[in-house]
C-alpha atoms as a printed R data frame, in Angstrom:
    type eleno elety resid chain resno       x       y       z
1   ATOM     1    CA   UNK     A     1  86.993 -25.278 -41.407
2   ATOM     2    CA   UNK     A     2  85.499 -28.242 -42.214
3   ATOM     3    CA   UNK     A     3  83.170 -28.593 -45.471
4   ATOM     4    CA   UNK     A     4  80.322 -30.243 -45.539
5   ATOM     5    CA   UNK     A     5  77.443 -31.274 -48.073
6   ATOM     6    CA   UNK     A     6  77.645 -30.363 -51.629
7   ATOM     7    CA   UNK     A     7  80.634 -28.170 -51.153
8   ATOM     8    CA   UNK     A     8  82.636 -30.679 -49.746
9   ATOM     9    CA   UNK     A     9  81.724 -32.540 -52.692
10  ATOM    10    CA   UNK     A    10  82.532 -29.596 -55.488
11  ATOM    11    CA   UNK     A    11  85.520 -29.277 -53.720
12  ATOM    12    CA   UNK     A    12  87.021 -33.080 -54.149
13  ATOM    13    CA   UNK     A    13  86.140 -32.270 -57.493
14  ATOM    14    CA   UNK     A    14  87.918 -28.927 -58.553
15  ATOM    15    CA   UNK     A    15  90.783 -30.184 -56.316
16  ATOM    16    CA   UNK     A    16  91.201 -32.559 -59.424
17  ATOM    17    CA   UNK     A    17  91.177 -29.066 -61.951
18  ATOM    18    CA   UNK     A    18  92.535 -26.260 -60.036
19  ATOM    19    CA   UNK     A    19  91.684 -22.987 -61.557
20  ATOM    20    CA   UNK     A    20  92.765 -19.913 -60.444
21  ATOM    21    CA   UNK     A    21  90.608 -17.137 -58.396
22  ATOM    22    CA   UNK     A    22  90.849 -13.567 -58.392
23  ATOM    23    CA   UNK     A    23  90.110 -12.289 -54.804
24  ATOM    24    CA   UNK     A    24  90.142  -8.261 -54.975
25  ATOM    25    CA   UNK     A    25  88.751  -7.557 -51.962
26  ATOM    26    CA   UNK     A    26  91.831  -8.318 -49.447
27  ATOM    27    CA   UNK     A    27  91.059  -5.356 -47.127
28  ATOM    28    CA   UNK     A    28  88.228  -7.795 -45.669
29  ATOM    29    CA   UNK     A    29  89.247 -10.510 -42.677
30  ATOM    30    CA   UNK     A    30  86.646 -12.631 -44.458
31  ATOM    31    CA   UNK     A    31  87.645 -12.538 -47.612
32  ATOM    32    CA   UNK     A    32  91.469 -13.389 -46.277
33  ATOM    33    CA   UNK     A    33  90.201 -15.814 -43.801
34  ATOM    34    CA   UNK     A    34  88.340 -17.871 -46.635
35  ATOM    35    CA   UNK     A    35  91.886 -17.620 -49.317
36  ATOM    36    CA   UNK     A    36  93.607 -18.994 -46.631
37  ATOM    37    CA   UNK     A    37  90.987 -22.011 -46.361
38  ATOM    38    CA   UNK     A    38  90.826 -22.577 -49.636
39  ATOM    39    CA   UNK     A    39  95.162 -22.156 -50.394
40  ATOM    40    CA   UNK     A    40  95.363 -24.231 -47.649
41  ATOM    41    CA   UNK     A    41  93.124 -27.281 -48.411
42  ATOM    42    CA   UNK     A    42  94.402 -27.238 -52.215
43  ATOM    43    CA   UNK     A    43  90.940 -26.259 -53.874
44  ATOM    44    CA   UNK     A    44  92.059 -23.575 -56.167
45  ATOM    45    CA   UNK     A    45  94.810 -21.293 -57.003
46  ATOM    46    CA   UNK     A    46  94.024 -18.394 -55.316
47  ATOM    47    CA   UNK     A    47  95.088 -14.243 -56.319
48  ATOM    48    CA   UNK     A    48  95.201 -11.820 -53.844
49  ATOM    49    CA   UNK     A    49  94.696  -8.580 -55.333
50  ATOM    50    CA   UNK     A    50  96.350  -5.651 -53.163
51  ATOM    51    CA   UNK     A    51  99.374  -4.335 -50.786
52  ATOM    52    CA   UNK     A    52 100.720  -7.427 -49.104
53  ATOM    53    CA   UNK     A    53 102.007  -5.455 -46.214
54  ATOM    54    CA   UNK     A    54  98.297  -3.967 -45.042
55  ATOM    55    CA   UNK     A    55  96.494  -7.624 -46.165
56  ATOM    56    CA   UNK     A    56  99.560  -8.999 -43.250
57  ATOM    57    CA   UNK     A    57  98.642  -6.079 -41.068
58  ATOM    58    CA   UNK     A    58  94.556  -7.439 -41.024
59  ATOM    59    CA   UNK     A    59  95.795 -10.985 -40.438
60  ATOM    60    CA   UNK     A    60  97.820 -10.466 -37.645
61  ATOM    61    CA   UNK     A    61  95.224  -8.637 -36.029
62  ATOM    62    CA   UNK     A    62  92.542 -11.420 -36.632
63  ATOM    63    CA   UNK     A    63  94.439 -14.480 -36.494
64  ATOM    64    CA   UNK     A    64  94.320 -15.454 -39.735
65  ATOM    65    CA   UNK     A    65  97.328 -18.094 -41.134
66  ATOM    66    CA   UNK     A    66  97.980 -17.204 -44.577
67  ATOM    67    CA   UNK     A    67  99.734 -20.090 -46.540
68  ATOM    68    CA   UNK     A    68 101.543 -16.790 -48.104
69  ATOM    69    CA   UNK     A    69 103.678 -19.871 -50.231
70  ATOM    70    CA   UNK     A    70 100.447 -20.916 -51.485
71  ATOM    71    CA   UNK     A    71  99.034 -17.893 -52.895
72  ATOM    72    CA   UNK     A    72 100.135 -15.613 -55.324
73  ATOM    73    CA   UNK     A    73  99.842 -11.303 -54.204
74  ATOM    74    CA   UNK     A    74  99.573  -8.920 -56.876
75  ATOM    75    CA   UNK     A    75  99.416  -5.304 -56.425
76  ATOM    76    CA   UNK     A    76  97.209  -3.568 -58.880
77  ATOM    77    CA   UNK     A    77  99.211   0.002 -58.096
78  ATOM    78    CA   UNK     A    78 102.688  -1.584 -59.064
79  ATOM    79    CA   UNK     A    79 102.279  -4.627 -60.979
80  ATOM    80    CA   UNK     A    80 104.017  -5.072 -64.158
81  ATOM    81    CA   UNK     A    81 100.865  -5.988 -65.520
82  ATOM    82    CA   UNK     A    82  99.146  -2.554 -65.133
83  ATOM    83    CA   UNK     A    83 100.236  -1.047 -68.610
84  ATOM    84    CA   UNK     A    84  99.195  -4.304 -70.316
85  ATOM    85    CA   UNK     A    85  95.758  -4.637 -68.620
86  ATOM    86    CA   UNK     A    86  95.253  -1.161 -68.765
87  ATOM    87    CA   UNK     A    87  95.688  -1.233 -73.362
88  ATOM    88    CA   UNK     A    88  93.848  -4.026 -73.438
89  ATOM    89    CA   UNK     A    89  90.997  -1.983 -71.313
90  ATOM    90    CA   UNK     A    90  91.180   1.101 -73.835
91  ATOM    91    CA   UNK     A    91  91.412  -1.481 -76.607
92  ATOM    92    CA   UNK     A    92  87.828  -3.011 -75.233
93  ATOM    93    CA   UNK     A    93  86.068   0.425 -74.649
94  ATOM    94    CA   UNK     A    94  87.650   2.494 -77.195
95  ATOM    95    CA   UNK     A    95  84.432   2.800 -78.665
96  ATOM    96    CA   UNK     A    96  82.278   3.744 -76.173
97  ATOM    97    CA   UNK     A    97  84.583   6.821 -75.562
98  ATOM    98    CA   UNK     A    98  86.953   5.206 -73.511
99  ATOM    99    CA   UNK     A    99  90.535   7.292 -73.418
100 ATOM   100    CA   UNK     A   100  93.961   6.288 -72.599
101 ATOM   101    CA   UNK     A   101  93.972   8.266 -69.590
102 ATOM   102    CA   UNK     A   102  90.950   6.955 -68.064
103 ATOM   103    CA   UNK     A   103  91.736   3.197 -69.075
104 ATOM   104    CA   UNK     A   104  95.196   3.621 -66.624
105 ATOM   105    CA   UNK     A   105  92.578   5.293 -63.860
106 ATOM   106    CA   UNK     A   106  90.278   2.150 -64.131
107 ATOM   107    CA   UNK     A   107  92.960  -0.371 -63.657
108 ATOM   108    CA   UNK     A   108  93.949   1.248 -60.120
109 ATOM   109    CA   UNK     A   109  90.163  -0.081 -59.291
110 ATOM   110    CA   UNK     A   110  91.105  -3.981 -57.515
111 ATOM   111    CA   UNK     A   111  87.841  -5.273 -59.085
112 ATOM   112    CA   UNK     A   112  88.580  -4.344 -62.553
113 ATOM   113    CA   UNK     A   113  92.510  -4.952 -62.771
114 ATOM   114    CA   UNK     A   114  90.985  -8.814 -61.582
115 ATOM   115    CA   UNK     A   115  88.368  -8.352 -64.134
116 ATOM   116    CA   UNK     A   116  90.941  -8.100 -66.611
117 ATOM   117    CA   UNK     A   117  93.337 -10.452 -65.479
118 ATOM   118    CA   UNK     A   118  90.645 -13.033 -67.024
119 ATOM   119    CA   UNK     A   119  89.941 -11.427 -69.843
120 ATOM   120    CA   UNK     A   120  93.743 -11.418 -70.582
121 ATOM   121    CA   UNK     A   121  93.445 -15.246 -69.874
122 ATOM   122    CA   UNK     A   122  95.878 -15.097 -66.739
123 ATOM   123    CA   UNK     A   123  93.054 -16.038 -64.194
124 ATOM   124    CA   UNK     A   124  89.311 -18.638 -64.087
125 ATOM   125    CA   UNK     A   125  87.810 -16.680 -62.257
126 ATOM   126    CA   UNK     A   126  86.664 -13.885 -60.233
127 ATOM   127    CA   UNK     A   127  84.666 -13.660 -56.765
128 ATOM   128    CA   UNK     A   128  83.829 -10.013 -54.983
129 ATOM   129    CA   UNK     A   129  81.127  -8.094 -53.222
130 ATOM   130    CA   UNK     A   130  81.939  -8.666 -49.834
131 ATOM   131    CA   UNK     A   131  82.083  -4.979 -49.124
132 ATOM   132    CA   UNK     A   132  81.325  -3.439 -52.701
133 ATOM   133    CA   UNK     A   133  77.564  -3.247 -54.222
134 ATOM   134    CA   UNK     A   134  76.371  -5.441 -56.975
135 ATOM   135    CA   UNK     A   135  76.539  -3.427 -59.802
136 ATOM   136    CA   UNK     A   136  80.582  -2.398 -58.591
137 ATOM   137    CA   UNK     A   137  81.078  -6.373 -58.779
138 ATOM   138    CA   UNK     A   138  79.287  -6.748 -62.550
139 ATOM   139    CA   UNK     A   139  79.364  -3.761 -64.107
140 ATOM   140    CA   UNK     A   140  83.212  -4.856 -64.891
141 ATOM   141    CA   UNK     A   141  82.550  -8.253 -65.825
142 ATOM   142    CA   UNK     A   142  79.343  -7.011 -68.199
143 ATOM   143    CA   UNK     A   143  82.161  -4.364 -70.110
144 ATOM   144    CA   UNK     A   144  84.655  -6.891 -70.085
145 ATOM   145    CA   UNK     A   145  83.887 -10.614 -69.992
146 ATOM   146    CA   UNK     A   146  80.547  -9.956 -71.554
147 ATOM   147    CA   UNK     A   147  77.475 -12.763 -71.720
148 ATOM   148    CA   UNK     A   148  78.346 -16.031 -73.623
149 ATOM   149    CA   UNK     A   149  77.089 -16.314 -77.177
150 ATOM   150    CA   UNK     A   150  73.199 -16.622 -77.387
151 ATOM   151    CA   UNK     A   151  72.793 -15.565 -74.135
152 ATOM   152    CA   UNK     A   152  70.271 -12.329 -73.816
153 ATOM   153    CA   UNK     A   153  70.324 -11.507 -70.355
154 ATOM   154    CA   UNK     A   154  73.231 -12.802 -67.712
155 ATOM   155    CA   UNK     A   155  70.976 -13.928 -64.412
156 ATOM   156    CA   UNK     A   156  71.943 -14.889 -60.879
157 ATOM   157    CA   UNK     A   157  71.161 -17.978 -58.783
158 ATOM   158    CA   UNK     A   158  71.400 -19.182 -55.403
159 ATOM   159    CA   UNK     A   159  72.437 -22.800 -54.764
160 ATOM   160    CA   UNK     A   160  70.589 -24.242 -52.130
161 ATOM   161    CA   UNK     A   161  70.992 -26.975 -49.466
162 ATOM   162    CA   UNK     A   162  68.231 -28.580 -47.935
163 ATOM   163    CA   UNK     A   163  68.489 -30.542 -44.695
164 ATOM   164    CA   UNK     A   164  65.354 -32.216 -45.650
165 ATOM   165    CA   UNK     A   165  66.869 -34.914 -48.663
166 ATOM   166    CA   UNK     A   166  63.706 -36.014 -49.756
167 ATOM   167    CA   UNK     A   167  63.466 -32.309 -51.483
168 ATOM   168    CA   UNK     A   168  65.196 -31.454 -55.076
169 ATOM   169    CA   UNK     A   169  68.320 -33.216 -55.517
170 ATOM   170    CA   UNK     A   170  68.599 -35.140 -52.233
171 ATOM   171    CA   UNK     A   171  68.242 -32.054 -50.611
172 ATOM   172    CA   UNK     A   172  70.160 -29.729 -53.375
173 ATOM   173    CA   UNK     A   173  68.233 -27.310 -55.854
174 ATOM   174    CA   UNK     A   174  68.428 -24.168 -57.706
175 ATOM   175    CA   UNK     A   175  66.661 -21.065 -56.512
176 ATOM   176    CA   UNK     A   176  66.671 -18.391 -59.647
177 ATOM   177    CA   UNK     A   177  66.483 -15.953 -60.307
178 ATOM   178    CA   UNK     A   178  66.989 -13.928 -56.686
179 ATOM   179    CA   UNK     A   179  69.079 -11.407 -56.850
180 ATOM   180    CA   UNK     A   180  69.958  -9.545 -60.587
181 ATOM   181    CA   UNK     A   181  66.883  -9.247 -62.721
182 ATOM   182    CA   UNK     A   182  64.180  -7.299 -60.654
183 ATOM   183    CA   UNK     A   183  60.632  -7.953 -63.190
184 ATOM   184    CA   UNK     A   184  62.221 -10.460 -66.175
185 ATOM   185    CA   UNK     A   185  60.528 -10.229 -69.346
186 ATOM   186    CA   UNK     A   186  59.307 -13.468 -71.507
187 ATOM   187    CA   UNK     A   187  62.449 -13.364 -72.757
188 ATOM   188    CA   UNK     A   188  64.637 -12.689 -69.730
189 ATOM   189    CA   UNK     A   189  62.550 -15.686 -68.468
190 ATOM   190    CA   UNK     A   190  63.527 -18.036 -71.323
191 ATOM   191    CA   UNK     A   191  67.383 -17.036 -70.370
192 ATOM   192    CA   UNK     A   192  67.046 -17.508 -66.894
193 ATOM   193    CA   UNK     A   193  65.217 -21.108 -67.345
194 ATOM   194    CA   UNK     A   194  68.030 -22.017 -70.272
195 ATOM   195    CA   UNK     A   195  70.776 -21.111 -67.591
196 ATOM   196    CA   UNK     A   196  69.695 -22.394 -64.327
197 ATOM   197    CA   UNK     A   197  69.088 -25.828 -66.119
198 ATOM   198    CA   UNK     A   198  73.017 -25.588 -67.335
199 ATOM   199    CA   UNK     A   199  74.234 -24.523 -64.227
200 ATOM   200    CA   UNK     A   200  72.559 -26.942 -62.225
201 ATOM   201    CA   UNK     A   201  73.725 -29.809 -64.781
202 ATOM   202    CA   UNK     A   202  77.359 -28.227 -64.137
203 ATOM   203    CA   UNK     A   203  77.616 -28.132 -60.570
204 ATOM   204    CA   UNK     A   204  75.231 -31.144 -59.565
205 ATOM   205    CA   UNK     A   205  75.926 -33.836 -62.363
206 ATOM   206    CA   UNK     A   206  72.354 -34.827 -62.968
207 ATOM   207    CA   UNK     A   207  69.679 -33.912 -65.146
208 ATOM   208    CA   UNK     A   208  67.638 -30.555 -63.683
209 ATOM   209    CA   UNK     A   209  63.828 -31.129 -63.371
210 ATOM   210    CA   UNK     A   210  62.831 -27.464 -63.703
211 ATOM   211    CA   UNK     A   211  59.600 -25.867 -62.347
212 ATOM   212    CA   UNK     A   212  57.846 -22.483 -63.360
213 ATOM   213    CA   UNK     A   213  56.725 -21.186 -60.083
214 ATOM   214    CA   UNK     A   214  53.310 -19.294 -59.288
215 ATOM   215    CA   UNK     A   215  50.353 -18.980 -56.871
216 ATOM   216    CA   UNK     A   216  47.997 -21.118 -59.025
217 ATOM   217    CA   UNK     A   217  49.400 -24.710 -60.676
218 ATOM   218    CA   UNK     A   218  48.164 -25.340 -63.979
219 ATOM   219    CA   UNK     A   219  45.400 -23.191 -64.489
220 ATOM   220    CA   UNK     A   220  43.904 -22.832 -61.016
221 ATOM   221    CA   UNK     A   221  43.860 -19.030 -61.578
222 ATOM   222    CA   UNK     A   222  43.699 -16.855 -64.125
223 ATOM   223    CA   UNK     A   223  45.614 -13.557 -64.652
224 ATOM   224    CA   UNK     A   224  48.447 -11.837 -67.151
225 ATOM   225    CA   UNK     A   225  51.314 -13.000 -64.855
226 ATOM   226    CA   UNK     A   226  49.828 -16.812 -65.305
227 ATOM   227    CA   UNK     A   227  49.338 -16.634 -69.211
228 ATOM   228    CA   UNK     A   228  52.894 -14.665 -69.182
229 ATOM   229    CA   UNK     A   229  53.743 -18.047 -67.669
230 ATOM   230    CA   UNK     A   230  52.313 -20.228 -69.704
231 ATOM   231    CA   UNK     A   231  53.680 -17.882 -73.012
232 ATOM   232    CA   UNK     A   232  57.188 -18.905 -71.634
233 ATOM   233    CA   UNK     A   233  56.554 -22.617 -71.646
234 ATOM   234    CA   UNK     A   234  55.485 -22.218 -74.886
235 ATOM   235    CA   UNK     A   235  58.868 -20.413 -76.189
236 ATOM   236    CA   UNK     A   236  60.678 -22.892 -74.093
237 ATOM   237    CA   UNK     A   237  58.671 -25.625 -76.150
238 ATOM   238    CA   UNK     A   238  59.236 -24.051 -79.412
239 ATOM   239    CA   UNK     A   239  63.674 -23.866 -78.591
240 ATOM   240    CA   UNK     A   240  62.970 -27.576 -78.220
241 ATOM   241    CA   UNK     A   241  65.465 -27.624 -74.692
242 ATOM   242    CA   UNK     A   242  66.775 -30.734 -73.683
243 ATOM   243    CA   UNK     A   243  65.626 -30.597 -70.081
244 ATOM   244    CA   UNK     A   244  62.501 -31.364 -68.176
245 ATOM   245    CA   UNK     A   245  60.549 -28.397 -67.723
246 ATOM   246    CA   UNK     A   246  56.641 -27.651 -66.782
247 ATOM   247    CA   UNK     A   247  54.439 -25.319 -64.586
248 ATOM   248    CA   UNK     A   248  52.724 -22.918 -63.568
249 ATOM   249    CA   UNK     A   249  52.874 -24.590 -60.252
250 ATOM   250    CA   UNK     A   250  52.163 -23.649 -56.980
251 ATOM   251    CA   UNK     A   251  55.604 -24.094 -54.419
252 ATOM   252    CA   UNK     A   252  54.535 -27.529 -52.985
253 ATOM   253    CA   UNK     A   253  52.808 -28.880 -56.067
254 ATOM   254    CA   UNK     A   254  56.707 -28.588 -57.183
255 ATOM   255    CA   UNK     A   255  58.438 -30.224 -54.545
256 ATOM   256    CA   UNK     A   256  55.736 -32.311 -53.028
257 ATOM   257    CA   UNK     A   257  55.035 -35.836 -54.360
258 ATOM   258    CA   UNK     A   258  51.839 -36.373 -52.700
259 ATOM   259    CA   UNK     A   259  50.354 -32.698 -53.648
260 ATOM   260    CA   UNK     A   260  51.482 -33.061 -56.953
261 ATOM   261    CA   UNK     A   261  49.292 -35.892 -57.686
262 ATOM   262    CA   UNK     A   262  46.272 -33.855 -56.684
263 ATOM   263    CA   UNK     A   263  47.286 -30.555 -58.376
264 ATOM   264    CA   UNK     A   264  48.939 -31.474 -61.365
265 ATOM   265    CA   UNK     A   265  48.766 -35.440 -62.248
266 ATOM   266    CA   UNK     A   266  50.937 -36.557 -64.940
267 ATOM   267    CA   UNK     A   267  53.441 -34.366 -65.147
268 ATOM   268    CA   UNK     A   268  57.176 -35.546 -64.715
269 ATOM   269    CA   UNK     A   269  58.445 -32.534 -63.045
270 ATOM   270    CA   UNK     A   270  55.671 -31.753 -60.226
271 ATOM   271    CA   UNK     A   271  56.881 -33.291 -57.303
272 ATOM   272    CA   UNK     A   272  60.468 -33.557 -57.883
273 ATOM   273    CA   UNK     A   273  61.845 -30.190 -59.274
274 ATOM   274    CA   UNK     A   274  65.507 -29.157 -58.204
275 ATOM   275    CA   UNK     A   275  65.281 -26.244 -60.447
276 ATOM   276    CA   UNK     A   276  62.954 -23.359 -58.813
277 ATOM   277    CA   UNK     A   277  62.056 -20.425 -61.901
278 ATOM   278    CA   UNK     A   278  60.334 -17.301 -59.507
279 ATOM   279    CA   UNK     A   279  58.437 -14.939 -61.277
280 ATOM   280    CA   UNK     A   280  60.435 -11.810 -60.579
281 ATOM   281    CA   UNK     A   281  63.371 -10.945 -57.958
282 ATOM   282    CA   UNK     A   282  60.771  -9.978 -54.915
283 ATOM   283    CA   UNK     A   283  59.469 -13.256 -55.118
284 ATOM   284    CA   UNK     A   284  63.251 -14.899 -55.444
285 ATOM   285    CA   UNK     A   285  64.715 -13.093 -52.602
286 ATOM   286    CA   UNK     A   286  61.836 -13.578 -50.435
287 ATOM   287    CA   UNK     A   287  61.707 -17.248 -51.290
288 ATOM   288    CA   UNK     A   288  65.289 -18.216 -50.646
289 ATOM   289    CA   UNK     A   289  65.733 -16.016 -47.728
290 ATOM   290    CA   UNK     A   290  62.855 -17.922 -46.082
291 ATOM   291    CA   UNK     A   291  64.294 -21.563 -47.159
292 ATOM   292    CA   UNK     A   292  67.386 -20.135 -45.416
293 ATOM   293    CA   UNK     A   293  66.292 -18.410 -42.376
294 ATOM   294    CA   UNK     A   294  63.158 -20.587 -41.524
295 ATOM   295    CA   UNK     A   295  64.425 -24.009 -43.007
296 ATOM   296    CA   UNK     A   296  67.601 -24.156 -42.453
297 ATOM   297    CA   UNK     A   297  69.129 -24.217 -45.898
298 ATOM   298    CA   UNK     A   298  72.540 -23.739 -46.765
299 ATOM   299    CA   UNK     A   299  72.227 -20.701 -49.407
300 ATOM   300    CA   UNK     A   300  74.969 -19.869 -51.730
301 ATOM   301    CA   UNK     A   301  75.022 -16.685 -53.919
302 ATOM   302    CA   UNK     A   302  73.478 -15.220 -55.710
303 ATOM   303    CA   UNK     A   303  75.904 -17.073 -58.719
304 ATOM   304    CA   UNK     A   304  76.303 -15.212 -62.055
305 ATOM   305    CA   UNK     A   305  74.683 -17.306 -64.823
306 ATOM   306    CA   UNK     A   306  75.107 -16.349 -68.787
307 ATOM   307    CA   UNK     A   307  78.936 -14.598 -68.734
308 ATOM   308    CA   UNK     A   308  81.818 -16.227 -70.886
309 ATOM   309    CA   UNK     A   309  83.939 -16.117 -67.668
310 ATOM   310    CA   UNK     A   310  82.964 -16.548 -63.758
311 ATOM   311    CA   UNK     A   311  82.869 -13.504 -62.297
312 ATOM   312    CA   UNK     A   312  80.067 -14.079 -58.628
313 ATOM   313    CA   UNK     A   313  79.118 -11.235 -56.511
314 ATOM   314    CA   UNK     A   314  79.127 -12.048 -52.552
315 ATOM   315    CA   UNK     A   315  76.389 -10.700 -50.369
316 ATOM   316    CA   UNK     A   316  78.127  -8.151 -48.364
317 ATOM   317    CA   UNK     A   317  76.492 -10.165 -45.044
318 ATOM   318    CA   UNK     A   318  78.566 -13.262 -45.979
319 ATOM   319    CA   UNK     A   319  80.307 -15.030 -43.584
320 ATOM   320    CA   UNK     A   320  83.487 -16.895 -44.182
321 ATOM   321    CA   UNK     A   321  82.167 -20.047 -45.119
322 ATOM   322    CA   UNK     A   322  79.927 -18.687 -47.427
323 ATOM   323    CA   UNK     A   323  82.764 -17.018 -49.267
324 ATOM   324    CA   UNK     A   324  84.504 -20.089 -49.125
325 ATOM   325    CA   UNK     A   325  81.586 -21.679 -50.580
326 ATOM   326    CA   UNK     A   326  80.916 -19.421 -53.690
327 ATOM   327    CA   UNK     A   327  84.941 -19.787 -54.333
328 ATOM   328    CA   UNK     A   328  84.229 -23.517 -54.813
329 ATOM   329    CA   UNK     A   329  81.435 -22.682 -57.122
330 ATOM   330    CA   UNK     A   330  83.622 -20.536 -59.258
331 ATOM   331    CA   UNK     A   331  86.245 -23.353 -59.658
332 ATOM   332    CA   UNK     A   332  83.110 -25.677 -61.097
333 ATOM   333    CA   UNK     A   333  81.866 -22.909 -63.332
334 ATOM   334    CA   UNK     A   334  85.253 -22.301 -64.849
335 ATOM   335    CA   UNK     A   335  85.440 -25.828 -65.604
């Protein structure tokens, strides 16, 4: 598979850094078709949590060459590791009633026993949900990683590719956040603008321009969600962040040179945001779903935001390139 775009770009540069990436989900052909890509084109290290023999069985039967020689197998039922991950998980959650017994039953689950294999500082990274639910994917990293210091709330972003190069970052920008934090608070807000800016800064190399999206821009309309807005700029003001950041603007008055003149003159981020704040998740998902679907975007995500480790959750309609995509991602998070 060929990569194109930013990916193709990311992945020049973690080729450079290799980190290694926990795959637990090796019952899926696309999660084995997309470890192959990636073992084989030198972008990370990659872990294939699981029975080798049944991960062989679903290659053979969809024609998937596994560098096996480039990857390293590790069965969470026989590993030598077990006993070791499964102390250190009793040692974590002893305190929320956590026993012994229950801390060896937890480590036979692929998705923690990778979990843990970062926390014990023998993996980067992890990347899962391909066939298990959101909160399956976190609710691991959130007991055991846990959100960087000063973080409130870990968030979720989509990285987004826009045929169109005139938009964002020649095309690239930050959708966020569309898929964890269903109605944000103030606060939540303030995390979620604080981390999209630092992950866009991370993956992209540039400074984020980062817009506070609503129906009105700048005071076109009045209602609690728009002075909820504005209270957020204000806290945003008051942290005294070292990006660019302004609204409440309307969708085009953000992206749109020529609108923003009319709608909101003056400021420095109307017109050329590549960081998108939505209000809530409804608004997120529908948003990027739309930029994908109806304008072609490459989407990639959602991305965790916030934790001390990687750890991303795949939609469970991804397709092997966007797999292979949110793999590459990892790698520049982990950096």
């Amino acid at each position: 598979m060929e990569l194109k775009g930013i990916v193709a770009k990311m992945a020049e540069q973690v080729k450079l850094d290799k980190k290694k990436i926990v795959l637990p989900e090796t019952e899926d052909k696309r999660v084995l078709a997309a470890a192959a890509i990636v073992a084989e084109g030198g972008y990370a290290d990659i872990v294939l949590i699981g029975n080798k023999e049944e991960m062989e069985k679903v290659c053979s039967e969809n024609n998937i060459i596994m560098p096996w020689d480039k990857v390293e197998v590790m069965d969470n039922m026989t590993s030598s590791k077990k006993d070791e991950y499964a102390n250190l998980f009793y040692e974590l959650r002893k305190a929320k009633g956590v026993t012994e017994e229950q801390a060896q039953e937890t480590v036979k689950d692929k998705v923690y026993f990778g979990t843990l294999m970062i926390k014990a500082g023998d993996a980067d990274g992890l990347v899962s949900g391909a066939i298990h639910s959101t909160a399956n994917t976190l609710r691991p990293a959130l007991q055991i990683i846990k959100a960087r210091e000063g973080v409130g709330s870990v968030s979720s972003f989509f990285l987004m590719e826009s045929p169109k190069t005139d938009l964002g970052e020649n095309g690239v920008l930050i959708f966020s956040d569309c898929g964890l934090i269903e109605f944000p608070t103030k606060e939540q807000l303030v995390d979620i603008t604080c981390e999209s800016a630092n992950s866009f800064r991370q993956l992209i190399g540039t400074e984020p321009r980062v817009a506070m999206l609503s129906y009105s821009t700048k005071g076109s309309a009045k209602n609690e969600a728009i002075d909820k807005l504005n209270e957020v700029l204000g806290m945003l003001q008051e942290k005294q962040v070292d990006f660019a950041v302004d609204g409440e603007f309307q969708l085009d008055a953000a992206l749109v040179p020529e609108v923003a003149k009319l709608k909101a003159p003056g400021s420095e981020v109307a017109g050329h945001a590549n960081v998108l704040i939505f209000p809530n998740l409804e608004a997120g998902n529908i948003g990027y779903k739309m930029a994908q679907r109806f304008g072609g975007c490459l989407a990639i995500g959602p991305v965790t935001q916030g934790l001390k480790r990687p750890v991303n959750d795949l939609s469970r309609g991804s397709s092997v390139e966007d797999i292979v995509g949110t793999i590459i991602v990892t790698c520049m998070q982990a950096k």
